[in-house]
KOLSEZA-700920 format. One line per 5 residues: their letters; for each residue x, y, z of N, C-alpha, C. Coordinates in nm, 2 decimals. Layout:
a) X Y Z X Y Z X Y Z | ...;
This chain:
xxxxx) 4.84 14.69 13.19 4.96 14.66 13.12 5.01 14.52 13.16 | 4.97 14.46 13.27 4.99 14.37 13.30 4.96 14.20 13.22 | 4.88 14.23 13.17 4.84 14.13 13.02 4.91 14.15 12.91 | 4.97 14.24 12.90 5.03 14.28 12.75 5.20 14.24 12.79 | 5.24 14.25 12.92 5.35 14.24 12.98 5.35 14.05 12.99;
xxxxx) 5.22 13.96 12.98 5.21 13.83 13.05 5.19 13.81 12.92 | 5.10 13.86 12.80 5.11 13.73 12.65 5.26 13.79 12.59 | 5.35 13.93 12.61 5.47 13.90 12.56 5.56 13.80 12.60 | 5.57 13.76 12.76 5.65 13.66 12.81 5.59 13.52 12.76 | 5.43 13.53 12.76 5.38 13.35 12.69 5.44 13.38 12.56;
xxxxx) 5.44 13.43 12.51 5.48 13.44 12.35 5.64 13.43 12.31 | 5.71 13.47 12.42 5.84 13.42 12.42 5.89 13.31 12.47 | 5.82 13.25 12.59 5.82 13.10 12.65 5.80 12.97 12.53 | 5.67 13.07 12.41 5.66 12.91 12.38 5.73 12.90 12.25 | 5.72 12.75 12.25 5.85 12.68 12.13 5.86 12.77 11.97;
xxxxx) 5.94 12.78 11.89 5.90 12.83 11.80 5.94 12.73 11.67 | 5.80 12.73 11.62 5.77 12.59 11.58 5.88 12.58 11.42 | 5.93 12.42 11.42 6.00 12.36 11.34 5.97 12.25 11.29 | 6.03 12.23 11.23 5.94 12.08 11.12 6.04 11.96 11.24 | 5.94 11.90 11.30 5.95 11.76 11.36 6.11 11.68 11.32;
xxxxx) 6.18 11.65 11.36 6.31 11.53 11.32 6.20 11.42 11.34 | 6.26 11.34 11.25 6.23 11.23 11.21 6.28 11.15 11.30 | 6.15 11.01 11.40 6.21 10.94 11.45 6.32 10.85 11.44 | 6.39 10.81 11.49 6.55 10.73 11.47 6.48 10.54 11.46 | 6.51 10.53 11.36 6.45 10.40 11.36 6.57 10.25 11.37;
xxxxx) 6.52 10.17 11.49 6.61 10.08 11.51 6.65 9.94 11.43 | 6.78 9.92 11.40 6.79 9.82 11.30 6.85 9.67 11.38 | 6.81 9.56 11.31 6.77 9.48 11.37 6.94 9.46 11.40 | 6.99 9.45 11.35 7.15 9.45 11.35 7.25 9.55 11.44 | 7.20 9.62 11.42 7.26 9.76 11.49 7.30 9.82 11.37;
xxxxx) 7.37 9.96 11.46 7.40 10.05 11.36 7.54 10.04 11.29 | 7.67 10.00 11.37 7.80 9.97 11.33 7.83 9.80 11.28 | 7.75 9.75 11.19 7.78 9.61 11.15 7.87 9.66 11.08 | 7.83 9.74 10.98 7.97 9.74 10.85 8.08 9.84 10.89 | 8.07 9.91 10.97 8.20 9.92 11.05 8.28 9.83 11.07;
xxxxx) 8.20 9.77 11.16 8.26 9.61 11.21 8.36 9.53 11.13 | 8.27 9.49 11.00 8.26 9.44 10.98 8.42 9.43 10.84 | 8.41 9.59 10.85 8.52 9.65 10.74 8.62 9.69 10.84 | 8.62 9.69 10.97 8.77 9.68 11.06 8.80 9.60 11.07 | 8.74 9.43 11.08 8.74 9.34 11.09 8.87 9.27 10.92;
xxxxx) 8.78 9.33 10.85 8.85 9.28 10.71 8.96 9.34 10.74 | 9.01 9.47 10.78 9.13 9.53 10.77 9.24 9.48 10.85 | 9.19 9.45 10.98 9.27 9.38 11.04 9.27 9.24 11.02 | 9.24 9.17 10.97 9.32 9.06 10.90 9.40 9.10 10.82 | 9.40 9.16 10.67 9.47 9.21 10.60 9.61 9.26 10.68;
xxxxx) 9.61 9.36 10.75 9.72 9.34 10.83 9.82 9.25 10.92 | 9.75 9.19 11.00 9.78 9.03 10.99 9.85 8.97 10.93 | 9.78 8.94 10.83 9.84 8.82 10.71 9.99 8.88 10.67 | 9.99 9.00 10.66 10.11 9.09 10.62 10.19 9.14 10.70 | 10.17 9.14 10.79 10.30 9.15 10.92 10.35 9.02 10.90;
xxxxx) 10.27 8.89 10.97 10.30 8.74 10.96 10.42 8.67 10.87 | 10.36 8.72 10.71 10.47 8.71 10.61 10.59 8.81 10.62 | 10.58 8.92 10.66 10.70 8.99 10.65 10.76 8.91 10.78 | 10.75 8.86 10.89 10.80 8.84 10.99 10.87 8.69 10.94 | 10.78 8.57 10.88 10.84 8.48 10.85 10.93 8.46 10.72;
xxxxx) 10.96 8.60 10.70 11.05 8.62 10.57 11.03 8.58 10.43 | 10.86 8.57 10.43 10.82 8.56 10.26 10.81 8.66 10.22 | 10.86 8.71 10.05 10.83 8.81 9.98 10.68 8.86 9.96 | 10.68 8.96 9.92 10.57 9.03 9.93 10.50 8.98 9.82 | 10.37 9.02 9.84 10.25 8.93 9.73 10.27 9.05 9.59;
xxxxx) 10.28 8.92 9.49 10.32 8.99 9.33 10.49 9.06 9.33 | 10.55 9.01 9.47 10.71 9.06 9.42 10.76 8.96 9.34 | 10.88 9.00 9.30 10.98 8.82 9.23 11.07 8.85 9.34 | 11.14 8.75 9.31 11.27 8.71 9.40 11.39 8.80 9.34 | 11.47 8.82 9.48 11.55 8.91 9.42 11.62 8.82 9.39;
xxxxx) 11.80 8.90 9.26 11.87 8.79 9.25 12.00 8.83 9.32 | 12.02 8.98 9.37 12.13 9.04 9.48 12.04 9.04 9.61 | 12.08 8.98 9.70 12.07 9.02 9.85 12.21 9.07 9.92 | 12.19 9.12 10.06 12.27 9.18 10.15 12.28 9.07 10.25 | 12.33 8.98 10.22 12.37 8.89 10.43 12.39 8.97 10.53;
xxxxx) 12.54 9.04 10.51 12.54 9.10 10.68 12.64 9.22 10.60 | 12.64 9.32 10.66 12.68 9.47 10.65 12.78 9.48 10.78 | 12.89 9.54 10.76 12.90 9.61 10.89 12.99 9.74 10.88 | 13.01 9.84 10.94 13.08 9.95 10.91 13.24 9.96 10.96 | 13.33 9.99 10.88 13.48 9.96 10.94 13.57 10.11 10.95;
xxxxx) 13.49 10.18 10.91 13.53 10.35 10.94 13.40 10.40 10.93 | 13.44 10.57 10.92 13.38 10.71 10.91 13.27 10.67 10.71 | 13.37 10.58 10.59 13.28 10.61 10.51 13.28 10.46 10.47 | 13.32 10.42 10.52 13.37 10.25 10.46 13.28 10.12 10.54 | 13.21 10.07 10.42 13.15 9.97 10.49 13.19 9.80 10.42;
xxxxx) 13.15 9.70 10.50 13.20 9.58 10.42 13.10 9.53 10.42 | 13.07 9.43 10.31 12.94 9.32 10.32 12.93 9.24 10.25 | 12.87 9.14 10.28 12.83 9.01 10.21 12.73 8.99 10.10 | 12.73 8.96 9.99 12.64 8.99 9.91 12.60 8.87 9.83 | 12.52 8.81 9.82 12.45 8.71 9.74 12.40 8.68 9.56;
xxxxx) 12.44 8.66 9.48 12.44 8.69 9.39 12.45 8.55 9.29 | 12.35 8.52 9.23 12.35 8.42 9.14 12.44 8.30 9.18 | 12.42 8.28 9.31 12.47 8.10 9.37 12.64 8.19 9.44 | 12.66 8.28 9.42 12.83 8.31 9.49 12.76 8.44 9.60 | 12.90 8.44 9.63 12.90 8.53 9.78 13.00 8.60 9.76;
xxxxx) 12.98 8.74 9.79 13.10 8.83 9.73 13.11 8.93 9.85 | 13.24 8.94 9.88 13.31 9.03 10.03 13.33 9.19 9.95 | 13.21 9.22 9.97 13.27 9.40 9.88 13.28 9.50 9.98 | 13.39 9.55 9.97 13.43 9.70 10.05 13.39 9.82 9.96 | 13.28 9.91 10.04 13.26 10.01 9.95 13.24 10.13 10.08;
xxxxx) 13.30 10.25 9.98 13.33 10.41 10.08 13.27 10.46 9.96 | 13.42 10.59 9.95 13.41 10.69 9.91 13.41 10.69 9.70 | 13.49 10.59 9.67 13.47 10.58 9.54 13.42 10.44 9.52 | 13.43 10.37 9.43 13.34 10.22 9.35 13.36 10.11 9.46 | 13.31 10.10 9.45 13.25 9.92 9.52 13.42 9.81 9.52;
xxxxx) 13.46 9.74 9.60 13.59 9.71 9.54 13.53 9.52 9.61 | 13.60 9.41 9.53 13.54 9.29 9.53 13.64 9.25 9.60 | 13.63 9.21 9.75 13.79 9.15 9.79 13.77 8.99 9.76 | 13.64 8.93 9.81 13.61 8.76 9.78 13.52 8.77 9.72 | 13.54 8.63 9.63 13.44 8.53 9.55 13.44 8.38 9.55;
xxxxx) 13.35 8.36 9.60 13.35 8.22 9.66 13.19 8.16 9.64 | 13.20 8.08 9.58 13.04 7.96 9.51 12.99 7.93 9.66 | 12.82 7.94 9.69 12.73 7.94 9.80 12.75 7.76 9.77 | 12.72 7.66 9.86 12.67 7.53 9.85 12.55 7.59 9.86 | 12.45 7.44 9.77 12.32 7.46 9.76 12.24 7.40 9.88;
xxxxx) 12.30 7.37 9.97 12.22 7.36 10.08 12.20 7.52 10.16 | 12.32 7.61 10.12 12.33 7.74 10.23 12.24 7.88 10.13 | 12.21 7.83 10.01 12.13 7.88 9.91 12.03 7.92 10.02 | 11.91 8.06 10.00 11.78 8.04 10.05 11.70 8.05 9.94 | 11.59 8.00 10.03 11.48 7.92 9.94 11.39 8.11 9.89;
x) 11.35 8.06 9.70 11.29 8.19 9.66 11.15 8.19 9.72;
């Protein structure tokens, strides 16, 4: 019994055969160029687009607005006041709870204009 007990254990020891993996073949470049190479692109793109928002150009394909907001500030619970830019004037509007109310209207000089 001792043979029958020794080719069951060889016969469990050995490999049980599978089709070969295919060697890994090396590229002259490596394997993450276009990784690279498309992180690379992305972070520029990001870049360029922080840069502009930071130096205050509009975004690519926006137009210019023709209302902006100068300065906001809050004077109660619902009431805020602000400065508002609008086709060359500057308008002091207080707005809460009901409509928008215009307290000034006063023409921007074209030097205090900003550039579109």
């Amino acid at each position: 019994m001792t043979t029958t007990a020794a080719a069951s254990s060889a016969a469990a020891s050995s490999a049980i055969p599978f089709k070969p993996a295919a060697p890994l073949e090396a590229n002259a470049l490596g394997d993450g160029w276009i990784a690279l190479v498309v992180c690379m692109a992305v972070l520029a793109i990001v870049v360029t687009l922080l840069r502009r928002r930071a130096i205050g150009l509009p975004r690519l394909g926006s137009t210019p607005r023709a209302v902006s907001v100068v300065e906001s500030t809050r004077l109660g619970e619902r009431t805020r006041l602000s400065v508002v830019r609008y086709r060359g004037r500057e308008l002091l509007v207080a707005h809460g709870d009901h409509a928008p109310t215009v307290l000034a209207d006063q023409a921007v000089a074209p030097s205090e204009e900003p550039k579109p």
